[in-house]
Structure formats: structure tokens, C-alpha cells
OpenMM code with the backbone's topology and positions (N, CA, C; nanometers):
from openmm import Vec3, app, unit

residues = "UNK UNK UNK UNK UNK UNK UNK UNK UNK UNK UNK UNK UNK UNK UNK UNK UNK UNK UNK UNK UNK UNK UNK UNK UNK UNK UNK UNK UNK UNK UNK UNK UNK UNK UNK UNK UNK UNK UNK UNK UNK UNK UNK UNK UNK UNK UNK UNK UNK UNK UNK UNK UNK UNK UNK UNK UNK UNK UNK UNK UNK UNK UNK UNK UNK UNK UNK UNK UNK UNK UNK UNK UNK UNK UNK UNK UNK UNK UNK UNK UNK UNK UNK UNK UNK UNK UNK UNK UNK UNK UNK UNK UNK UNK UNK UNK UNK UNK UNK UNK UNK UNK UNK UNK UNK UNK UNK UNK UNK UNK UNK UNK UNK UNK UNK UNK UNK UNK UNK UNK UNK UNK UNK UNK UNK UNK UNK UNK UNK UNK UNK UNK UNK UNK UNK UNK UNK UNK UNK UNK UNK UNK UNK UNK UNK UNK UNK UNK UNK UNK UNK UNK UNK UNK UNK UNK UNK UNK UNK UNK UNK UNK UNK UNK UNK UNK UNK UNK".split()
positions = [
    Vec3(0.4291, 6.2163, -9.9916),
    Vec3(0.4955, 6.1630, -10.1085),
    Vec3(0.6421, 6.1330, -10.0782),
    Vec3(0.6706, 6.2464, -10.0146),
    Vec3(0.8542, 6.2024, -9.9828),
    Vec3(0.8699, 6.0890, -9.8796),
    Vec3(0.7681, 6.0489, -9.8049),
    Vec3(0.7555, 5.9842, -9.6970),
    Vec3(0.7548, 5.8009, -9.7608),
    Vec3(0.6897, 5.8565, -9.8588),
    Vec3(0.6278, 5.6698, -9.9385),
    Vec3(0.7418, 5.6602, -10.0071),
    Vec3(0.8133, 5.7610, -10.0930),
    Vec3(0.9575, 5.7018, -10.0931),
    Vec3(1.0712, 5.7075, -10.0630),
    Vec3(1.0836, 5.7456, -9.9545),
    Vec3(1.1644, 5.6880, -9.7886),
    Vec3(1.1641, 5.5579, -9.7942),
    Vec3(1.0163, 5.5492, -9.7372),
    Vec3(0.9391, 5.3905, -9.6816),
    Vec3(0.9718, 5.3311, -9.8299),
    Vec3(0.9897, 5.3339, -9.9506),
    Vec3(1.0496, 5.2379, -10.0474),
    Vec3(1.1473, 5.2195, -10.0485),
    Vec3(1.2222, 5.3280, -10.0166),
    Vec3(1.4059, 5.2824, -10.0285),
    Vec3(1.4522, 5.1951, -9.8962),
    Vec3(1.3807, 5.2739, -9.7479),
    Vec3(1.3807, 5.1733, -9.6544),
    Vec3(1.3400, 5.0143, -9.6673),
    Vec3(1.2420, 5.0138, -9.7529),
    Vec3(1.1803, 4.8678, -9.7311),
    Vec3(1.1017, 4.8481, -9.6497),
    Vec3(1.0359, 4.9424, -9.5712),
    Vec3(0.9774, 4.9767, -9.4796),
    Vec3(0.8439, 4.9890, -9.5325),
    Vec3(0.7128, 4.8548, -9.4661),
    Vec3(0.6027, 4.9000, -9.5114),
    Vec3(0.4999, 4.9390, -9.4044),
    Vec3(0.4621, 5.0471, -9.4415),
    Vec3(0.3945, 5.1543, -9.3166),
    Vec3(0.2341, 5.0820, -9.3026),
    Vec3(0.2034, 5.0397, -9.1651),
    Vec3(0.0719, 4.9989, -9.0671),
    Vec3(0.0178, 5.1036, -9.0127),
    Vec3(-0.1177, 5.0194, -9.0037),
    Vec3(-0.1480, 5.0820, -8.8822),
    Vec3(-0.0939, 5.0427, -8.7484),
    Vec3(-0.1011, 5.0837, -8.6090),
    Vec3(-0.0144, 5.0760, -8.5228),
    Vec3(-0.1266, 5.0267, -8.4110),
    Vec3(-0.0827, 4.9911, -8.3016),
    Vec3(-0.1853, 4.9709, -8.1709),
    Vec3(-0.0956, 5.0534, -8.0995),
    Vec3(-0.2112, 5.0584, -7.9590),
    Vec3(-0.1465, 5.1340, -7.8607),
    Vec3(-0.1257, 5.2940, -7.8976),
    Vec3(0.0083, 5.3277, -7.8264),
    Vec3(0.0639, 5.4727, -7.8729),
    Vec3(0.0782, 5.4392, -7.9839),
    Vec3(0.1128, 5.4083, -8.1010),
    Vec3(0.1254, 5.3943, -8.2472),
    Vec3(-0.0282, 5.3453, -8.3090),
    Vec3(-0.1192, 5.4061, -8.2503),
    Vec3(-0.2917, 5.3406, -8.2866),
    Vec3(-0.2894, 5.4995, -8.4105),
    Vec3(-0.2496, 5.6007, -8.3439),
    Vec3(-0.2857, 5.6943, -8.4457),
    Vec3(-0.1790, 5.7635, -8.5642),
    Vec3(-0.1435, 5.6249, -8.6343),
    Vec3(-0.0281, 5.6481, -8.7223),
    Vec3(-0.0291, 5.5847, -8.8278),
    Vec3(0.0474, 5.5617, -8.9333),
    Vec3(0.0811, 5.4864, -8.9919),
    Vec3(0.2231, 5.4129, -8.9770),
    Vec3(0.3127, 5.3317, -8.9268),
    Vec3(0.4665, 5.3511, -8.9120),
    Vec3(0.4972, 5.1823, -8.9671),
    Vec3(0.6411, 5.1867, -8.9773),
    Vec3(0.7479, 5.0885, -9.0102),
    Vec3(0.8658, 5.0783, -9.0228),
    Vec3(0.9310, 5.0117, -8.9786),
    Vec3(1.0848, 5.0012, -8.9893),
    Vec3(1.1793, 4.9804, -9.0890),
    Vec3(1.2910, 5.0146, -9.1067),
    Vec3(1.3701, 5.0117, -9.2285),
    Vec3(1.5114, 5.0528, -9.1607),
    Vec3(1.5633, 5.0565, -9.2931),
    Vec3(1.7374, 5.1020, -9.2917),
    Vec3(1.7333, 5.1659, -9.3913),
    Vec3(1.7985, 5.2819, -9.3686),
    Vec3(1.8111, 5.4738, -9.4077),
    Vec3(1.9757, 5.4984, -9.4020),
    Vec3(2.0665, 5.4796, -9.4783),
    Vec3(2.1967, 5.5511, -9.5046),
    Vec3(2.2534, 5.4514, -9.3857),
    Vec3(2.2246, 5.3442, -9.3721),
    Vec3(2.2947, 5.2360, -9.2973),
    Vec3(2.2221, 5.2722, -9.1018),
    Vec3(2.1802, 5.2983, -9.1329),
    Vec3(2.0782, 5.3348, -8.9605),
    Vec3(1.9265, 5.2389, -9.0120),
    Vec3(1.8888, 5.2267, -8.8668),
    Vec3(1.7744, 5.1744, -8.8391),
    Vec3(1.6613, 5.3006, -8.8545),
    Vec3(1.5895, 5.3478, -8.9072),
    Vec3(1.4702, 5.4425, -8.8791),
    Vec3(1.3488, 5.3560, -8.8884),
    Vec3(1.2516, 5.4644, -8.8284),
    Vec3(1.0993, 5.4014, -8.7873),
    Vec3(1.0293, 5.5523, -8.8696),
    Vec3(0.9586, 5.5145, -8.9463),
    Vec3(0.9009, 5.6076, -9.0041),
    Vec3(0.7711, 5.6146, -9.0093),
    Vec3(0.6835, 5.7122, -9.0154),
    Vec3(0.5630, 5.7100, -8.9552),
    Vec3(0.4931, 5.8329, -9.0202),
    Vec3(0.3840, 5.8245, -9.0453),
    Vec3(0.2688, 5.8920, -9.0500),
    Vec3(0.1932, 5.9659, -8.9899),
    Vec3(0.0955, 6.0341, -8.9295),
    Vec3(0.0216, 6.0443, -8.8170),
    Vec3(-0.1210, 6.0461, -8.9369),
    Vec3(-0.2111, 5.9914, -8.8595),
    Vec3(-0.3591, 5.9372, -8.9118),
    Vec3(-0.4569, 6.0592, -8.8654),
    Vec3(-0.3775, 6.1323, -8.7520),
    Vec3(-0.4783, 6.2322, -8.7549),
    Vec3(-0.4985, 6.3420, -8.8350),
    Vec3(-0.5578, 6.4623, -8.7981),
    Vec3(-0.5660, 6.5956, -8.8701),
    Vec3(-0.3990, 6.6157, -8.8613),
    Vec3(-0.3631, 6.7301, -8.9489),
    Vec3(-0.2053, 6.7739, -8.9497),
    Vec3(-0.2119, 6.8468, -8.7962),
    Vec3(-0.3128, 6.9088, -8.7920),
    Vec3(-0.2839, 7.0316, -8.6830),
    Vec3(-0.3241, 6.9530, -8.5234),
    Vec3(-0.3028, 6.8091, -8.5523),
    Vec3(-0.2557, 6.7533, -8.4192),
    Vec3(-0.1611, 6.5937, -8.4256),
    Vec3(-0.0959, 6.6746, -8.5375),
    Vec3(-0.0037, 6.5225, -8.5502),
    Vec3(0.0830, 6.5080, -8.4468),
    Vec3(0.1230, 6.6276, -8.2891),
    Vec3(0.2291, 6.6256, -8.1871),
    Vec3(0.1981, 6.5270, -8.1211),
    Vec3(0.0404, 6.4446, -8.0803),
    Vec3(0.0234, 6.3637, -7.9751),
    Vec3(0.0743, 6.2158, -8.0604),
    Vec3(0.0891, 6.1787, -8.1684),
    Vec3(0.0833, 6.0323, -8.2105),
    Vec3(0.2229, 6.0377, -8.2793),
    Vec3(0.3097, 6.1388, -8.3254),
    Vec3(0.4561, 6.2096, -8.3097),
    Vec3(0.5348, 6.0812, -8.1458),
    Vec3(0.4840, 6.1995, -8.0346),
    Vec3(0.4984, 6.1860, -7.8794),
    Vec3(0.5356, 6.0279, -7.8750),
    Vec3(0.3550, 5.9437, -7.8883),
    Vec3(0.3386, 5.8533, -7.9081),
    Vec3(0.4750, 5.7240, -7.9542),
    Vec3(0.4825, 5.7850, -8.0770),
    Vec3(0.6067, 5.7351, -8.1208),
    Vec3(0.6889, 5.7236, -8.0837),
    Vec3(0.7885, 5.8228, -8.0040),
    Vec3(0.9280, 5.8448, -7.9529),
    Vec3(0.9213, 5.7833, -7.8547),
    Vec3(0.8153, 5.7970, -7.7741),
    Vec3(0.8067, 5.6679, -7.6421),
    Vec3(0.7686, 5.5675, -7.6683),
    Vec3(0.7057, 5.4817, -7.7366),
    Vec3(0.6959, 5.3716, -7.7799),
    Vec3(0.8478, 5.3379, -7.8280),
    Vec3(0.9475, 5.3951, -7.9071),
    Vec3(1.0695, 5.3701, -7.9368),
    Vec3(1.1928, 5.3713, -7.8641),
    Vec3(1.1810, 5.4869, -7.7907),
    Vec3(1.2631, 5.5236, -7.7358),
    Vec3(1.3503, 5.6179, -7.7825),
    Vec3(1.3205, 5.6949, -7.8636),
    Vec3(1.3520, 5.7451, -7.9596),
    Vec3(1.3339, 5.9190, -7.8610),
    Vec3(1.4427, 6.0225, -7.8411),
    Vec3(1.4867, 6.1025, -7.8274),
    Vec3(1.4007, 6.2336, -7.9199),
    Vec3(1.3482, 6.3410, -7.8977),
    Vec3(1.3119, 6.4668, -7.9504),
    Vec3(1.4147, 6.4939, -8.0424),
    Vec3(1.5244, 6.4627, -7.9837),
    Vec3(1.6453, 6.5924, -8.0936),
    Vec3(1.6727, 6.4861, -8.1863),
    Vec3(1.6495, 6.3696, -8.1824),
    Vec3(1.6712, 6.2639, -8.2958),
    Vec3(1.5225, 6.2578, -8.3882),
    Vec3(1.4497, 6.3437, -8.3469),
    Vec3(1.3334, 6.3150, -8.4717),
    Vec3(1.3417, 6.3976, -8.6159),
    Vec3(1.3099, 6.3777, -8.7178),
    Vec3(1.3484, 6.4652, -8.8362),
    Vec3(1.1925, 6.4478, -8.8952),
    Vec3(1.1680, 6.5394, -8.9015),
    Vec3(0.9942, 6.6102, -8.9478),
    Vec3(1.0036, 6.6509, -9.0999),
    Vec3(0.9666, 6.5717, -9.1718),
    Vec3(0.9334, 6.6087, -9.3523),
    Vec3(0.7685, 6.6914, -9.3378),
    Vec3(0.8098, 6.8406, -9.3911),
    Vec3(0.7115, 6.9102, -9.4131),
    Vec3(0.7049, 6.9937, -9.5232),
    Vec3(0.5611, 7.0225, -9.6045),
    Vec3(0.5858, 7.1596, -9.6621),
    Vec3(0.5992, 7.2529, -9.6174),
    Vec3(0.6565, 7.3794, -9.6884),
    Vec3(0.6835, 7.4798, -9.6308),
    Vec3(0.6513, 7.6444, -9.7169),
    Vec3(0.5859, 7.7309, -9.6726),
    Vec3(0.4563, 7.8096, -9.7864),
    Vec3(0.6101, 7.8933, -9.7761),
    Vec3(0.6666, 7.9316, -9.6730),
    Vec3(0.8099, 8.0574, -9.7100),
    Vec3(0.8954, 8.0042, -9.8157),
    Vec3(0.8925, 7.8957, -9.8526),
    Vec3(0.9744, 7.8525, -9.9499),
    Vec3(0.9435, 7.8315, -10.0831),
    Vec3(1.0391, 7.8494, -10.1783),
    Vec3(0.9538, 7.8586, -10.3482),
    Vec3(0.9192, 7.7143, -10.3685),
    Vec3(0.8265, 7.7078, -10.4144),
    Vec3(0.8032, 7.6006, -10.5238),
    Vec3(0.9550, 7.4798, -10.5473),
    Vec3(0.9697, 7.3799, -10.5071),
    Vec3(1.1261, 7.3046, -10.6058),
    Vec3(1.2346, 7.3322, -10.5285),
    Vec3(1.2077, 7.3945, -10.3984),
    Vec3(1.3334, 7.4381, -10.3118),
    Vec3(1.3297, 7.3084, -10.1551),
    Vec3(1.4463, 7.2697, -10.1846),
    Vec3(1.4493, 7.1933, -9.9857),
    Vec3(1.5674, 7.2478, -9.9239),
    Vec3(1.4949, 7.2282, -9.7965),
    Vec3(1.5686, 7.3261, -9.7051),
    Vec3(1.5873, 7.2271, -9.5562),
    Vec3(1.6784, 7.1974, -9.5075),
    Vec3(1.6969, 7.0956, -9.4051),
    Vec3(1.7800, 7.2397, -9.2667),
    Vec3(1.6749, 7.2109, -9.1673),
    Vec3(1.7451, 7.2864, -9.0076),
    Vec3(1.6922, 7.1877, -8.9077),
    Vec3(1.7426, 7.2221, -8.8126),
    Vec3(1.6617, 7.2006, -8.6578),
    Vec3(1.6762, 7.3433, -8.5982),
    Vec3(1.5636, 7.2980, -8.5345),
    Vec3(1.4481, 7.4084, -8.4414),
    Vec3(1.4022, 7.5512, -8.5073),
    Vec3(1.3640, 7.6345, -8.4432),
    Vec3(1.3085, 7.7184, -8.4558),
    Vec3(1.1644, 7.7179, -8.4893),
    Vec3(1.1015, 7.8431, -8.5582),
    Vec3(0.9905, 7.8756, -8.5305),
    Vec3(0.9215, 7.8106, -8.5914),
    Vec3(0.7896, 7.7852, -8.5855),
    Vec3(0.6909, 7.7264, -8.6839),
    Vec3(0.6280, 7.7862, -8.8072),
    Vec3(0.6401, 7.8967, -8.8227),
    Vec3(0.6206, 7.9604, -8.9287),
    Vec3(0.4193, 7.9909, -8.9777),
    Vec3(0.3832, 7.9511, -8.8385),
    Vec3(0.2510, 7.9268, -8.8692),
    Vec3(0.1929, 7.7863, -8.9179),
    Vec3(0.2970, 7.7093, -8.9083),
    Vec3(0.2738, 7.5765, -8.9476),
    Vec3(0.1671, 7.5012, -8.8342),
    Vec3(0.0816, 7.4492, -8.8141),
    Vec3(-0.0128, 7.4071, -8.7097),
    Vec3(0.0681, 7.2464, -8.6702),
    Vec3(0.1088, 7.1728, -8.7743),
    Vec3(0.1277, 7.0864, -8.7473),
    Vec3(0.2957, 7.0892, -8.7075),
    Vec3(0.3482, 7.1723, -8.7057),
    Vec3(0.5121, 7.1823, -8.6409),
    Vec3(0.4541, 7.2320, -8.5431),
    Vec3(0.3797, 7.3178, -8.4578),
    Vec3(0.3079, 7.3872, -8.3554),
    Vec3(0.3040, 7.1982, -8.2674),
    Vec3(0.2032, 7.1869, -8.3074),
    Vec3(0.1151, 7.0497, -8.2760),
    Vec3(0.2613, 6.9517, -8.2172),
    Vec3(0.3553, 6.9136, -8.2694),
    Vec3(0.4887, 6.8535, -8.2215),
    Vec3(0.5347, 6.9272, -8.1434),
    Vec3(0.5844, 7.0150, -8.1915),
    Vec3(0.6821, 7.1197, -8.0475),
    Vec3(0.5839, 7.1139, -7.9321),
    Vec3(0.4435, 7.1540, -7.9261),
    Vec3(0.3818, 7.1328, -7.8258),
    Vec3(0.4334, 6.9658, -7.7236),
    Vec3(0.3782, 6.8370, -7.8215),
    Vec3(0.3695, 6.7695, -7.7620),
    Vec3(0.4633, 6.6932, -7.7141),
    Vec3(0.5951, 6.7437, -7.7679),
    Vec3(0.7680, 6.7135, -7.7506),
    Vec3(0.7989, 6.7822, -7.6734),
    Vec3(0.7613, 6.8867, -7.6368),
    Vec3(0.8045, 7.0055, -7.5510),
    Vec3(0.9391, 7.0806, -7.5839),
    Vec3(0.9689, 7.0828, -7.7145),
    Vec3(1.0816, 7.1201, -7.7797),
    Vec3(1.0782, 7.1475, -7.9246),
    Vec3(1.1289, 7.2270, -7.9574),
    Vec3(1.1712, 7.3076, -8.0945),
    Vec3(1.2386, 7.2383, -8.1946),
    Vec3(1.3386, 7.1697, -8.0909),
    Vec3(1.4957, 7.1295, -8.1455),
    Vec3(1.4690, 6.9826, -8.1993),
    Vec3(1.3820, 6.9885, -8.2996),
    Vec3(1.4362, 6.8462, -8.3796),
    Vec3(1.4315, 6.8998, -8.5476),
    Vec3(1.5162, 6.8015, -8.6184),
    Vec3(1.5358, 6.8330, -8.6874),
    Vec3(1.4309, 6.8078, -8.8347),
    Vec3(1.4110, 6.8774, -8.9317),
    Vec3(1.3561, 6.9488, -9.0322),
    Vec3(1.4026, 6.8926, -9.1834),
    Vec3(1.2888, 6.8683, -9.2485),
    Vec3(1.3292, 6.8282, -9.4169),
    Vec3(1.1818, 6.9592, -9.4670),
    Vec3(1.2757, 7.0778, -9.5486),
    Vec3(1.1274, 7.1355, -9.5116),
    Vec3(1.0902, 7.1789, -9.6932),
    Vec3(1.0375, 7.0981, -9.7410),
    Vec3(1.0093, 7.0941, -9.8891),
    Vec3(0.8866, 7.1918, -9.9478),
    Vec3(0.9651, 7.2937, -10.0115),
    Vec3(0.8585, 7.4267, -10.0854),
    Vec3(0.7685, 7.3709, -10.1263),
    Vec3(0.6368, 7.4684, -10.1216),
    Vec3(0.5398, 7.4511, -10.2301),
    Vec3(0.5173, 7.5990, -10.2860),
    Vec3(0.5842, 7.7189, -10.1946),
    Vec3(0.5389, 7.8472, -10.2313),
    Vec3(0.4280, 7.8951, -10.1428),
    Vec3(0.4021, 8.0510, -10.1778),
    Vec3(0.2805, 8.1217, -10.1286),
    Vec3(0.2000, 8.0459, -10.2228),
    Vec3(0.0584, 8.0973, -10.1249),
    Vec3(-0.0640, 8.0955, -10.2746),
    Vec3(-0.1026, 8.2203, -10.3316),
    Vec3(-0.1386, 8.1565, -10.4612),
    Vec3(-0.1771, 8.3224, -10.5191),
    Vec3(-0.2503, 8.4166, -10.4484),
    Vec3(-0.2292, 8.5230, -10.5315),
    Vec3(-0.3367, 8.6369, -10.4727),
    Vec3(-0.3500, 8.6691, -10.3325),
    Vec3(-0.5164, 8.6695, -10.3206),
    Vec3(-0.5575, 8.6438, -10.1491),
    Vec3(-0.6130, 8.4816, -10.1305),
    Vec3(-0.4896, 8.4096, -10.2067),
    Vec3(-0.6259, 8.2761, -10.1816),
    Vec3(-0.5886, 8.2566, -10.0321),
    Vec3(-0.6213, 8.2158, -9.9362),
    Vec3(-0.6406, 8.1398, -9.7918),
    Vec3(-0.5346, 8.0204, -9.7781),
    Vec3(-0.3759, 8.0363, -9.7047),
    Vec3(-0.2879, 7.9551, -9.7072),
    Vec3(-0.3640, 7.8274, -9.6878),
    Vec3(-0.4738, 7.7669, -9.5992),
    Vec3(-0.5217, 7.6677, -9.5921),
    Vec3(-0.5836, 7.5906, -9.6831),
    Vec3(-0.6415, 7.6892, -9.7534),
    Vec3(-0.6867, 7.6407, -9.8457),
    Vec3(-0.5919, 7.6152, -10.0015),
    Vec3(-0.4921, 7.6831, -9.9832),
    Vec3(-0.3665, 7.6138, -10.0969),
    Vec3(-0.3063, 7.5267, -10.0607),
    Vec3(-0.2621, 7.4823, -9.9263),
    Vec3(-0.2263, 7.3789, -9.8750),
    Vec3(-0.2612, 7.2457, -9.9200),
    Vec3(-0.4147, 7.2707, -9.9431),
    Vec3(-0.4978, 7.1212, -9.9655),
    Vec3(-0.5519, 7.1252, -10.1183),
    Vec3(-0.5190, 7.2492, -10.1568),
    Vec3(-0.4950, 7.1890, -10.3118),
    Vec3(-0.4150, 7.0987, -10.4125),
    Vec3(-0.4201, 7.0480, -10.5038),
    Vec3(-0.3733, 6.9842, -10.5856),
    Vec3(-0.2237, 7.0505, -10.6576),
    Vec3(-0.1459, 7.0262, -10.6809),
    Vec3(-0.0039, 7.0759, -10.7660),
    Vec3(-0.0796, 7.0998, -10.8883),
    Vec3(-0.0228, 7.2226, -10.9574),
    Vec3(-0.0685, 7.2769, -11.0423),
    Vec3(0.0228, 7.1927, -11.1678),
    Vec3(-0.0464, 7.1894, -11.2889),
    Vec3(0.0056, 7.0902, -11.3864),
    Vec3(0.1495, 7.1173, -11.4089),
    Vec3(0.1870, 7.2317, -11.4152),
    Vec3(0.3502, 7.3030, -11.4084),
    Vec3(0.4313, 7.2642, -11.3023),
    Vec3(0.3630, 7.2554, -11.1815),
    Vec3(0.4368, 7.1880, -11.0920),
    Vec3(0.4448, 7.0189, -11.0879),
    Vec3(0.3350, 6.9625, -11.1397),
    Vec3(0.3193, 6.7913, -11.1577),
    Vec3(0.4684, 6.7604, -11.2581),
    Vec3(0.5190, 6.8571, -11.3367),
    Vec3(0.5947, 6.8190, -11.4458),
    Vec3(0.7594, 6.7824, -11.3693),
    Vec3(0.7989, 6.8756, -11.2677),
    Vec3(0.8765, 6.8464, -11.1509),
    Vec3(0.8399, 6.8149, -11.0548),
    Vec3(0.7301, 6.7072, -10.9866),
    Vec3(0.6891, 6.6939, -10.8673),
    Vec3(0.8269, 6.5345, -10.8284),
    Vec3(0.8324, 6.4937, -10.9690),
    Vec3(0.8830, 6.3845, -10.9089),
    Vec3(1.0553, 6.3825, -10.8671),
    Vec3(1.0971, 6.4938, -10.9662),
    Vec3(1.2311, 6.5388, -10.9255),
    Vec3(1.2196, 6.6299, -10.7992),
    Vec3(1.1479, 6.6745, -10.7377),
    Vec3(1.0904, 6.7421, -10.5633),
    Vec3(1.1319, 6.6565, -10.5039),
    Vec3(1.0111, 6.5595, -10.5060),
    Vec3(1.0074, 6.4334, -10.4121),
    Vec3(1.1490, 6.3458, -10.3638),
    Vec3(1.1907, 6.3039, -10.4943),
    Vec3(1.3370, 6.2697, -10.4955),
    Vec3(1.4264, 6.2983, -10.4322),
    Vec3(1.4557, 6.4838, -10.4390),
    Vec3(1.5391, 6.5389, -10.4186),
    Vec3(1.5434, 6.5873, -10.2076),
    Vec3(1.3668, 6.5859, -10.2314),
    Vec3(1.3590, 6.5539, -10.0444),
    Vec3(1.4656, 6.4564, -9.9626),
    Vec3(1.3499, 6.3422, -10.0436),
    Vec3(1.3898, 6.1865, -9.9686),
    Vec3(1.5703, 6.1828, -9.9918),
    Vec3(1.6294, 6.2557, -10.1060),
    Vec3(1.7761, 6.2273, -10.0673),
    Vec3(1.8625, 6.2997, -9.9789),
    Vec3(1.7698, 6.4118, -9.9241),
    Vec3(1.7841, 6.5298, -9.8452),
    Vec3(1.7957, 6.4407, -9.6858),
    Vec3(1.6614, 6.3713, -9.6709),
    Vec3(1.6635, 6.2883, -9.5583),
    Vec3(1.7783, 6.2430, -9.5364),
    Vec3(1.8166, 6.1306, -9.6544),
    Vec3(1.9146, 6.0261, -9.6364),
    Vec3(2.0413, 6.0964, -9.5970),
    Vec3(2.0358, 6.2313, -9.6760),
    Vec3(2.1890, 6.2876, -9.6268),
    Vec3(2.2337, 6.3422, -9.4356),
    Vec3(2.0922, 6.3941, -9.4538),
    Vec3(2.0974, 6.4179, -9.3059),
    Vec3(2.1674, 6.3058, -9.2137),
    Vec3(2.0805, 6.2158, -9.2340),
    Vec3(2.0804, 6.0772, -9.1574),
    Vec3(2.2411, 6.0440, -9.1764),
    Vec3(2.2736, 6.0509, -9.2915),
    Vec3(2.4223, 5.9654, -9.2748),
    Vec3(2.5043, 6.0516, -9.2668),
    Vec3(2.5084, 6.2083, -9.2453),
    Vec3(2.6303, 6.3158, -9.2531),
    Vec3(2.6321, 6.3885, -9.1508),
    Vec3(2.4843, 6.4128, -9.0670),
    Vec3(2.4599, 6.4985, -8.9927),
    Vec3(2.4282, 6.6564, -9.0789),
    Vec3(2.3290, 6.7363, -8.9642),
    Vec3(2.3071, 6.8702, -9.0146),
    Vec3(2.3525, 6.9585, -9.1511),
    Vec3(2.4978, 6.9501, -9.0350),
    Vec3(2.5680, 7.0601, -9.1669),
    Vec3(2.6239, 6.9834, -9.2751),
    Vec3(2.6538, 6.9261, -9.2321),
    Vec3(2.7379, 6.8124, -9.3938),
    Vec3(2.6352, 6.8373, -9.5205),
    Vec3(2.5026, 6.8118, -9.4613),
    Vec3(2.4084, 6.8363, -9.5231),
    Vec3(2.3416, 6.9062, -9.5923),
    Vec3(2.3792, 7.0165, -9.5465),
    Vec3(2.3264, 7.1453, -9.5612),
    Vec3(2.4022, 7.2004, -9.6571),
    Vec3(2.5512, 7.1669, -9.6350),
    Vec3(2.5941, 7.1669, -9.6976),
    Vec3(2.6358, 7.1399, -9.9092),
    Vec3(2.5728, 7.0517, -9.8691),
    Vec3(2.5635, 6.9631, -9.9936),
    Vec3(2.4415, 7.0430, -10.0505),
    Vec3(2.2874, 7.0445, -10.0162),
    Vec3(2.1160, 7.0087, -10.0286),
    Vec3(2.1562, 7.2067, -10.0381),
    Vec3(2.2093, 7.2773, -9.9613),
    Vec3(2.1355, 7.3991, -9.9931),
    Vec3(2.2223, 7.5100, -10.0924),
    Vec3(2.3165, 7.4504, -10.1593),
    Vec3(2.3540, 7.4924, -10.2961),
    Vec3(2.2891, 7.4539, -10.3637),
    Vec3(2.2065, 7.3725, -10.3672),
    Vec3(2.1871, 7.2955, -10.4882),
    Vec3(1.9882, 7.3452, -10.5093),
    Vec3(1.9514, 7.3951, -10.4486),
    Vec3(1.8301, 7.4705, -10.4359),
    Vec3(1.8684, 7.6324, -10.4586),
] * unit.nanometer
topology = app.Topology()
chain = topology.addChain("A")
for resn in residues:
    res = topology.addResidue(resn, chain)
    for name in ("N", "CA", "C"):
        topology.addAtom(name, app.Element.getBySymbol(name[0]), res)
């Protein structure tokens, strides 16, 4: 969701790709006065690192210059949180990149959804639906991601962080 409106504010309308970009969705745009290529991966999450890879060499595009929009279960519900590197948190599909980048160090848009209740099975809350309480702010979330991106992009890290993690 934060990704489709990126790719709207970019102007950027996301394909399918050939070649290394066969297992993606991607397109080009302008992001806070920069060029970005934004992209999808078409596969399962828990191997989005090979068509990630794909990407950066097809571009030319640098590891420490990639910025990864993900959910994130350590984080509440309505919270964004922007770093580079570190751990995956059990995330398969940050696993799946660091693997196929061979690096930690890129940078992070990492948008809450919360634990799941009870004992439900993180996987299986993952691929559930937003609960109607959460649909009522999904679109002020989304928003508040994609402007999270843009800040990154035009301020760098901390400028950023600055700004995005008072405000959560």
C-alpha cells in the first residue's frame, strides 16, 4: 500500500520486468527531487533477496542506497520507524535481502502492524486482513509511511528520524 502511493506521487507506473527485473514489479519516478526505481518483488516475501539483487544490478544501484518498506510485528499498530541495518527481527523477507545483498546496511521504512493476539501464529497475522479499527486509520498509516520515505530520500537518515520518530 505504501509502495502504490510512492509509485503515485512518483508517477511511476510499476511492470512487469524482463531479465533480472522478470521477478518484480518496478518503475521509475522522481521522489523529493531524486530519480528512484521502485519495485515490487512477484515472488513469495520470504525470497524477495534474489529479484531485490536483481534490481540493484540491473541499475546500478548500490546495497547501502536501497530503502526496504516493511511491516514490522515489534512495532504498535500506527507507528513508523525509519533505520539502516541491523537485525531482521525474524522477518524472512529482510533475511531473504541481507542474504542476497550480502549486507545488513540498507536502509529501512519499517511500518507497525503490532503482535497478533493471543497465540495466534505471527504468519498467520501477517496475512490477515486489518481489523475494521485499524481500516479507520489505515489511510493516515499509509500516508504517513510514504512521507517517511520521501523524507529519508531528501534529508538523509537522521534528519529524518528526526522529524518521523517524534511524531509516532
Amino acid at each position: 500500500m505504501v509502495l502504490a502511493e510512492l509509485a503515485a506521487r512518483a508517477g511511476a507506473k510499476l511492470s512487469p520486468g524482463k531479465g533480472p527485473r522478470s521477478r518484480s514489479l518496478s518503475g521509475d519516478g522522481r521522489l523529493a527531487g531524486r530519480r528512484v526505481v521502485l519495485a515490487q518483488p512477484t515472488t513469495y516475501m520470504n525470497e524477495s533477496g534474489g529479484p531485490v539483487q536483481g534490481l540493484l544490478g540491473y541499475h546500478s544501484i548500490a546495497p547501502t542506497e536501497l530503502v526496504v518498506l516493511h511491516d514490522e510485528l515489534d512495532l504498535d499498530f500506527d507507528v513508523v520507524r525509519l533505520k539502516r541495518g541491523g537485525g531482521e527481527g525474524g522477518h524472512n523477507g529482510l533475511r531473504s535481502i541481507s542474504r542476497s545483498t550480502g549486507t545488513k546496511d540498507y536502509l529501512r521504512v519499517r511500518v507497525g502492524i503490532g503482535r497478533p493476539p493471543g497465540r495466534q501464529d505471527p504468519a498467520d497475522f501477517v496475512l490477515k486482513d486489518f481489523s475494521a479499527t485499524e481500516r479507520k486509520t489505515l489511510e493516515l498509516l499509509v500516508g504517513e509511511a510514504a512521507d517517511a520515505a520521501e523524507l529519508l530520500l531528501e534529508k538523509g537518515l537522521e534528519a529524518a528520524q528526526n522529524v518521523v520518530h517524534p511524531r509516532s
